[in-house]
C-alpha positions in Angstrom: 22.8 14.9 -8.6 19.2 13.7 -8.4 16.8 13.7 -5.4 14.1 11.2 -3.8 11.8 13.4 -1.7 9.6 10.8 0.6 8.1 11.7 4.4 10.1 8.8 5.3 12.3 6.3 3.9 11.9 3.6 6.8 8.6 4.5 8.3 5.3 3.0 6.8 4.4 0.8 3.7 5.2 4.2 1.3 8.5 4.6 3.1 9.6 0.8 2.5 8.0 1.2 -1.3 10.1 4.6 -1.6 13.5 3.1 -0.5 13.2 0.3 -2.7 12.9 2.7 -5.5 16.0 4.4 -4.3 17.8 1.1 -4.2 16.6 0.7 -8.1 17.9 4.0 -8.8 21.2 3.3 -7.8 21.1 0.4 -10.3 19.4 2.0 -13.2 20.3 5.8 -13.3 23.3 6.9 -14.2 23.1 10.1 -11.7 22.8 9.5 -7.8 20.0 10.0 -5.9 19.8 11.9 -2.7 17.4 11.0 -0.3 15.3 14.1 1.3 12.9 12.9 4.3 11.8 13.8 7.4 13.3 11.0 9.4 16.0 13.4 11.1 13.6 16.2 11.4 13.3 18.5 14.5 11.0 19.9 16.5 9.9 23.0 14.3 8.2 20.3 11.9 6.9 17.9 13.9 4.7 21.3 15.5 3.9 22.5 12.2 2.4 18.4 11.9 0.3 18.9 15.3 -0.8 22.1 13.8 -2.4 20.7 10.8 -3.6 17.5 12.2 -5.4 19.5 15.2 -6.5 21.7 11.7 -7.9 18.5 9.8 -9.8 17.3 12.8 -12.1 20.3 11.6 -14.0 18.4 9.6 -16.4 15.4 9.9 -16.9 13.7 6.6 -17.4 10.0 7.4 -14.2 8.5 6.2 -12.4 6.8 8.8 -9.1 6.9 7.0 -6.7 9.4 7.3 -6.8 13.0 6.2 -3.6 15.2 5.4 -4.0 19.0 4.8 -0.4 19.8 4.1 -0.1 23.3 4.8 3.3 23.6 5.2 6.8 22.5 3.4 9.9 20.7 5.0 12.8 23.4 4.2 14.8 20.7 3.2 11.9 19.5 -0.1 12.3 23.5 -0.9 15.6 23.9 -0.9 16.1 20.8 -3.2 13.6 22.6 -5.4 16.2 25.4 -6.4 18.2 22.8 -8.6 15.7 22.8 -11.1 18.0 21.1 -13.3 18.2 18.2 -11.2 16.1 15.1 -11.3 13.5 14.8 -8.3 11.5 11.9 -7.4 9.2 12.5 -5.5 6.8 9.5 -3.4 4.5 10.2 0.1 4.6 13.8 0.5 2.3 14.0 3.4 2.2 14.9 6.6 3.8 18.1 5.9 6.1 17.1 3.6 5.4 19.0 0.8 2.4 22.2 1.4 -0.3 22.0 -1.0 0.3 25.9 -1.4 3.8 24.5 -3.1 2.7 22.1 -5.8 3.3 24.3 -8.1 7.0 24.4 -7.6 7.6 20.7 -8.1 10.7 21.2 -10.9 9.5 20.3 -14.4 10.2 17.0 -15.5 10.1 15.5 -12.0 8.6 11.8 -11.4 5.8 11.8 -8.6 4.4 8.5 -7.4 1.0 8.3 -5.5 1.2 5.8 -3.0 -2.5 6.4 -1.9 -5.4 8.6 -3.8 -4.4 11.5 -1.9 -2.7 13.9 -4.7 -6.3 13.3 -6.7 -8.8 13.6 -4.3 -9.6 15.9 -1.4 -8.0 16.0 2.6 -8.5 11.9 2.5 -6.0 9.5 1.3 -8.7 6.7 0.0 -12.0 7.9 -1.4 -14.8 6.7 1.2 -15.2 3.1 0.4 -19.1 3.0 -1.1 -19.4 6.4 -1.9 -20.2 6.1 -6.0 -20.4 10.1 -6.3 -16.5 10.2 -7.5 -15.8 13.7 -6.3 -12.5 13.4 -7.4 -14.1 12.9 -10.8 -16.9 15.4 -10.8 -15.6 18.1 -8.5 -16.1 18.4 -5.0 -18.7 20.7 -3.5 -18.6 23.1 0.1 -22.1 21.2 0.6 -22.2 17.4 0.8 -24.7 15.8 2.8 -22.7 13.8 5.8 -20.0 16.2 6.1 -19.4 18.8 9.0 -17.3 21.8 9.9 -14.8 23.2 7.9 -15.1 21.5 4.2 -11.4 20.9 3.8 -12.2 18.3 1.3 -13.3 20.6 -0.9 -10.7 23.7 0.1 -7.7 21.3 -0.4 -9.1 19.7 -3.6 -9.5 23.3 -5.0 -6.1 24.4 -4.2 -4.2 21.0 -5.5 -6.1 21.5 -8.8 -5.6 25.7 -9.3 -1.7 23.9 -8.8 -1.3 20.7 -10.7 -4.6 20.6 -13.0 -2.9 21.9 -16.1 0.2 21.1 -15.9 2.2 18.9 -18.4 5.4 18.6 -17.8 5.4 16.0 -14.8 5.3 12.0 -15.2 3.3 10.5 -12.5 3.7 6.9 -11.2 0.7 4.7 -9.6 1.3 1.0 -8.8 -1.7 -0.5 -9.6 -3.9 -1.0 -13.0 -7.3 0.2 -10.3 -5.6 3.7 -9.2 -4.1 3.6 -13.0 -8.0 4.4 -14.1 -8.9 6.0 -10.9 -6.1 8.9 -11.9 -7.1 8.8 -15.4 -10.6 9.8 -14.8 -10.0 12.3 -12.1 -10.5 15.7 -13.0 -6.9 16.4 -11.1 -5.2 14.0 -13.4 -6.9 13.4 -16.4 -4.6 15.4 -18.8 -1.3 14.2 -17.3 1.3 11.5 -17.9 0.5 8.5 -15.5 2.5 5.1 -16.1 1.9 2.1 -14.2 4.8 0.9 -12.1 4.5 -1.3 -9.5 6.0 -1.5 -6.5 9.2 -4.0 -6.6 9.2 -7.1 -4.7 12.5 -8.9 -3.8 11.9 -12.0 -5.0 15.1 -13.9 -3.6 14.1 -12.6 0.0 10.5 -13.5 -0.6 10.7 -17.4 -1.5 10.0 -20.2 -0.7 11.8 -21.5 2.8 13.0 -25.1 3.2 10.9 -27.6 5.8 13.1 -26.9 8.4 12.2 -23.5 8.9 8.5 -24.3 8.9 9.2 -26.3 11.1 11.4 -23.8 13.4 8.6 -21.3 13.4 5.5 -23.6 14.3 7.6 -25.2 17.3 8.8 -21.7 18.4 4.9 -20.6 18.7 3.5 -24.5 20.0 1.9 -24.7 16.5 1.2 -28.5 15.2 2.5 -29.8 11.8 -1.2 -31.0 11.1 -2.3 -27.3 12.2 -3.6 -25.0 9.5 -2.2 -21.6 9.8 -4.0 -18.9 8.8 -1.6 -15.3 8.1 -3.3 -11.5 8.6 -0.7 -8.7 9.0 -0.7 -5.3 8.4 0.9 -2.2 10.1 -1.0 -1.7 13.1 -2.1 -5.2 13.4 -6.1 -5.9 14.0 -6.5 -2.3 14.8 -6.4 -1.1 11.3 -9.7 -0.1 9.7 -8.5 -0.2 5.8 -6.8 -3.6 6.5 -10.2 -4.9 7.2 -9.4 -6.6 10.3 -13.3 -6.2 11.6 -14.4 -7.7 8.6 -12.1 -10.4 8.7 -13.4 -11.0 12.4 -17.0 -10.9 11.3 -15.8 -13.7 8.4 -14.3 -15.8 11.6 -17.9 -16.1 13.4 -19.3 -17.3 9.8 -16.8 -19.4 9.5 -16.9 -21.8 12.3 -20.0 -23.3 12.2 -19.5 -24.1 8.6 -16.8 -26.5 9.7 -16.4 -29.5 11.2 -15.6 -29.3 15.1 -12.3 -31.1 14.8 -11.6 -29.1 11.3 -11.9 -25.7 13.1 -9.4 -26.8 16.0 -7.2 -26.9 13.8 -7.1 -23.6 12.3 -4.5 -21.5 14.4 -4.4 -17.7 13.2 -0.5 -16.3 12.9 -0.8 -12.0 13.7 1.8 -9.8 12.6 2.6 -6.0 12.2 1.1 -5.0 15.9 2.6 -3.8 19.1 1.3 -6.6 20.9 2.4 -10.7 21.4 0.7 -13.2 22.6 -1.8 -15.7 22.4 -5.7 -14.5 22.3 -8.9 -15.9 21.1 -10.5 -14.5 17.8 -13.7 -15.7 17.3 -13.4 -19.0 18.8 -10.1 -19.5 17.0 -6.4 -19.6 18.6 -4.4 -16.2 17.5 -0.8 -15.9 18.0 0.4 -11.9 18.3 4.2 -11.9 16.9 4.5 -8.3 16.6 6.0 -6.2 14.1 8.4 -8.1 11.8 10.9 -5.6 10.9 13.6 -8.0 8.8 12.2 -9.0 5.2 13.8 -12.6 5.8 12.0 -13.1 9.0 8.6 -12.0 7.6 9.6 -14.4 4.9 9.7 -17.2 7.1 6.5 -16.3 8.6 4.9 -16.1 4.9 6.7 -20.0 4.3 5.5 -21.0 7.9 1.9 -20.4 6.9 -0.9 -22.3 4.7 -2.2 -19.3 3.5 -2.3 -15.8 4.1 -5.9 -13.4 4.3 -5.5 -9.7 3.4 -9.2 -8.8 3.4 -8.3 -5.4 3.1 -11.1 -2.7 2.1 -8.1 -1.0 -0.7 -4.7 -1.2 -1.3 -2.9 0.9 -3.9 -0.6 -2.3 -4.3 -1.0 -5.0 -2.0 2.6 -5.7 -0.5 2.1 -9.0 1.9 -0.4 -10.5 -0.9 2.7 -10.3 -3.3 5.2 -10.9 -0.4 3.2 -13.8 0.5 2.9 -15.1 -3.2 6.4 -14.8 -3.8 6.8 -17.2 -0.9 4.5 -19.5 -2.8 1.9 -19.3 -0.1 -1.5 -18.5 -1.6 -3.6 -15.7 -1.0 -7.7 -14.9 0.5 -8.5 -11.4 -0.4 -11.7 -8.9 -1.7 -12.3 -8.6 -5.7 -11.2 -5.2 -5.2 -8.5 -2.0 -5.9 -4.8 -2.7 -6.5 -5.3 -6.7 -5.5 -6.8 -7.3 -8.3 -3.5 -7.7 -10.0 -2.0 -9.5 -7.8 -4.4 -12.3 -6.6 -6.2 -13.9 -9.6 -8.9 -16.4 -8.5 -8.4 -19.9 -8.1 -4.8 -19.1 -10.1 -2.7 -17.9 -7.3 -5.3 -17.8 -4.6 -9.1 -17.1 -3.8 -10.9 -13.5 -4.4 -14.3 -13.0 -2.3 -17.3 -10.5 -3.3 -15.9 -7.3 -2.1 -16.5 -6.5 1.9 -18.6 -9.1 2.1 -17.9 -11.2 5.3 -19.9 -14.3 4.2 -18.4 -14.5 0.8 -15.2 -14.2 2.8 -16.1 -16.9 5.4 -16.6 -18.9 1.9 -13.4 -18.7 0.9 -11.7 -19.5 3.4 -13.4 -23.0 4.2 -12.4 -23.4 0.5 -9.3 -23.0 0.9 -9.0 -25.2 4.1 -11.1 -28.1 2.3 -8.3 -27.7 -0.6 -5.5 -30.6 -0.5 -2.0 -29.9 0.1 -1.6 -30.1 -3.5 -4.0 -28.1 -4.6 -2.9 -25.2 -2.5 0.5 -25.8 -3.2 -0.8 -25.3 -6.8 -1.9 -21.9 -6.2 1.6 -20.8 -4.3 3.8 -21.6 -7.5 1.5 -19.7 -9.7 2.0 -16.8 -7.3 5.5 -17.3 -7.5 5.3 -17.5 -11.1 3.2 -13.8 -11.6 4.8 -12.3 -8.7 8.3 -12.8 -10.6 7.0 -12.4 -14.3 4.9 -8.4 -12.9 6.7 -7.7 -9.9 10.0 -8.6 -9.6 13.3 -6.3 -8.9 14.3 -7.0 -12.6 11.0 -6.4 -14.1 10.1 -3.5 -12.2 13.6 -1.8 -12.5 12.9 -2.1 -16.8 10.0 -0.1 -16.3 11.7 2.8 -13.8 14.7 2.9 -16.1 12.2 4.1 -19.0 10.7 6.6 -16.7 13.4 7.9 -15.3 15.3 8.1 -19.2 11.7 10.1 -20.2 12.0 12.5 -17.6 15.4 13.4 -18.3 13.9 14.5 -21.7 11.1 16.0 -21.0 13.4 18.1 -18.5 15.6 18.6 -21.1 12.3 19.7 -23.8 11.1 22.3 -21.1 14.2 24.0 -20.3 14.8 24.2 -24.1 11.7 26.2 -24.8 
């Protein structure tokens, strides 16, 4: 028996990335995975959570993303420990999952992916966006200009690298060739085993829809044939800061007066992945709120509804709806940055913009609205075509097989000597 250790299987973009690994397991391994999580938990852990998120809030660094301490261990992640001789894979261990104190006990010839820079760097899951000093690289310090409090940047980095720095009997995972050199070159890292393997993308979910179901979707929501729809979604809708919803908002002021009056009437914006629905105005521009989409073939239709999708995100380890989306043969807007850059390739299966820039961004999206039908259409089936030759369940589950077959060795090589 084998185990998949993940915070959650259902909950949040790792959880969905973890259970599609499981579901390739099942295909590809010849033992059976268990899945470990802390989607039944009880109370005991969810106060041992408060306790080191009321800890983190300590500190004052600048970095707007999330920060995880992980000072203590679900039992459950221990107690699969003891079977040494079992196979564990093991994704998004935060928020308690897995203490920092315990790295050390992670059974040799286990498979860890990073789903965000977290395992590498300090408390923060992304390294702040701008900052060129590369801590993770050079070491952080207790004194950094900009930070406040308690340095847990520094105290967590310290105690993940006294625990994982020299060891080499682990394979790690990223999905992306950008956090593929970002692990390389971190200090954490640098002497380990990282393979790239990205994350899987159903491509017989994600296609292409027939007319009827655009169709379907633009009546339900009073949308025009003639309209041009513009897709943003990410979990947490416009209220996501890595997402780059504010930038994209900033792009949407530049935008309009760069278009004709009768052009820019035109261009309805389709919201998902909030709590909210409705109609609102962004920036002069028509928005419609759907909410979170929770069924793959229904996001699907959304993706096929659309003219193109926008995921101006500041970094993504992968970039899930710009491959969703591609798969769908709907092309893609996004920043010259992080994990995207292997997913949208410029003016081949969409349009990349100078990273965070808004006017750059504003750019290319009255591009892509001055393109012809044809021309976008263009870009969708060469999306369809990388997203299925890089990314596809077939593809992806070649790669985990190997993994998987060379961790059962090296399991095998450790326990031996």
């Amino acid at each position: 028996m084998s185990y998949s250790i993940s915070f959650s299987f259902c909950r949040g973009g790792a959880a969905i990335a973890a259970s599609k690994f499981q579901h390739l397991a099942k295909k590809v391994a010849t033992q059976e995975f268990v899945e470990v999580s802390q989607d039944s938990a009880g109370w005991t852990q969810f106060l041992k959570r408060l306790i080191s998120f009321g800890l983190v809030k300590l500190q004052f660094d600048g970095n707007p993303i999330k920060h995880s301490l992980n000072l203590f261990s679900y039992s459950h992640v221990l107690d699969s420990f003891k079977y040494g001789d079992s196979l564990h894979h093991i994704h998004w261990i935060n928020n308690d999952t897995l203490s920092v104190f315990d790295l050390d006990k992670i059974p040799s010839g286990s498979i860890v992916s990073l789903h965000d820079e977290w395992l590498y760097c300090g408390a923060e899951h992304y390294y702040k966006v701008g900052d060129t000093s590369e801590a993770f690289v050079n070491g952080y310090s207790f004194f950094k200009s900009g930070v406040w409090g308690i340095p847990w940047n520094t105290i967590i980095w310290r105690i993940k690298l006294k625990k994982l720095g020299k060891r080499n009997d682990l394979i790690y995972t990223v999905p992306s060739r950008w956090m593929l050199t970002r692990a390389q070159k971190s200090m954490m890292l640098k002497h380990a085993d990282i393979r790239l393997l990205p994350n899987p993308i159903d491509t017989e979910v994600f296609s292409p829809k027939e007319v009827i179901s655009r169709v379907s979707f633009r009546q339900k929501y009073g949308l025009e044939e003639t309209d041009f729809i513009l897709c943003f979604g990410a979990i947490g809708g416009k209220s996501s800061y890595l997402k780059g919803s504010l930038v994209l908002e900033q792009s949407l002021e530049i935008l309009r007066p760069l278009l004709e009056p009768e052009i820019s009437s035109k261009i309805k914006i389709v919201i998902f992945g909030g709590k909210h629905i409705g109609t609102v105005d962004t920036c002069g521009f028509t928005s419609h709120l759907i909410g979170h989409i929770a069924n793959p073939c229904e996001l699907a239709k959304v993706y096929s509804a659309s003219d193109c999708v926008v995921v101006p995100s500041l970094v993504e380890s992968f970039g899930q709806v710009a491959a969703e989306a591609l798969s769908c043969e709907i092309p893609v807007i996004s920043f010259a940055c992080s994990g995207l850059l292997d997913i949208v390739i410029d003016r081949h299966t969409g349009l990349t913009a100078k990273p965070y820039c808004p006017k750059d961004l504003a750019e290319k999206l009255k591009q892509m609205v001055m393109l012809t039908i044809e021309q976008r259409k263009q870009l969708g089936v060469n999306g369809r075509e990388h997203v299925c030759r890089n990314f596809s369940y077939t593809v992806v589950a070649k790669k985990y097989k190997k993994i998987i077959d060379d961790a059962c060795q090296l399991k095998m090589k450790k326990e031996a000597s």
